[in-house]
C-alpha positions in Angstrom: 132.9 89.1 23.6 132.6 85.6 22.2 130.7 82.2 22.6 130.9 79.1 20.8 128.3 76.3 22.1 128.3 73.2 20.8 125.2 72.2 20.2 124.3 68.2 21.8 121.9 67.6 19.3 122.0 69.3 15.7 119.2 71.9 14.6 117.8 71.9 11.4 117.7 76.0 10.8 117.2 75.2 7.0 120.8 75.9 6.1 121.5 76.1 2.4 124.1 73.1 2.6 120.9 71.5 4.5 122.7 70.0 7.6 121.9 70.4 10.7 124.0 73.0 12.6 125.8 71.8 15.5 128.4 74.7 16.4 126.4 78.3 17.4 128.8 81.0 17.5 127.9 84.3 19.4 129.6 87.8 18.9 128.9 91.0 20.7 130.3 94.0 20.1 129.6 97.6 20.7 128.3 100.0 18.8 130.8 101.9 17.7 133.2 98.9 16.9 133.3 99.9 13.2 134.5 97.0 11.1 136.1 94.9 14.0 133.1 92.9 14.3 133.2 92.0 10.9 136.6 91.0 10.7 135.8 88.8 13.6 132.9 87.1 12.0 135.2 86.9 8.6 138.0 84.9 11.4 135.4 82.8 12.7 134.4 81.8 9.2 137.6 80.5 8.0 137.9 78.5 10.9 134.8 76.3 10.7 135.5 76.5 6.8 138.7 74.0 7.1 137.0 71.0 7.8 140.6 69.7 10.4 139.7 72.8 12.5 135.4 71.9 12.3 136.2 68.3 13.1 138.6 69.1 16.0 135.8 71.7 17.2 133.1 68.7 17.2 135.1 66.1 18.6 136.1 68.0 21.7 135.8 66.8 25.1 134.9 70.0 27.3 135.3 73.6 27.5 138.6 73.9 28.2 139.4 71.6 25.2 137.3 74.0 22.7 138.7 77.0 24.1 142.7 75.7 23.6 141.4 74.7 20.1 140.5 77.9 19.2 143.1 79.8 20.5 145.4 77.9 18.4 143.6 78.4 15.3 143.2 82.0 15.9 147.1 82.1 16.5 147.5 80.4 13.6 145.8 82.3 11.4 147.0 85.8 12.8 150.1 84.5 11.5 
């Protein structure tokens, strides 16, 4: 399971870039999952990495806009 809240106003967490964060992802995964959950975290990763995918991600209007967003990046990059 899987959330992505976008954040209205940034938190300074101290980041090593030092920006704010604005996305909070959120992965849970049982215990035995072996590597899966790392492989998720490793997906989740590249996507905020390429900054069209990040800026589409910040500059979406709901839910239902963030969630077709990242279904299409994570299609994409099964690929």
């Amino acid at each position: 399971m899987a959330a992505l809240l976008k954040l209205e106003e940034p938190v300074d967490f101290a980041a090593a870039d030092g920006l704010p964060v604005e996305l909070v992802f959120g992965l849970l995964s049982p215990e035995n999952a072996g590597v899966t959950h790392l492989h998720a975290l490793a997906a989740i990763s590249r996507l905020v990495r390429d900054e069209r995918t990040h800026e589409a991600l910040m500059e979406a209007g709901g839910e239902e806009a963030l969630y077709a967003l990242l279904a299409n990046a994570t299609d994409r990059d099964a690929a």
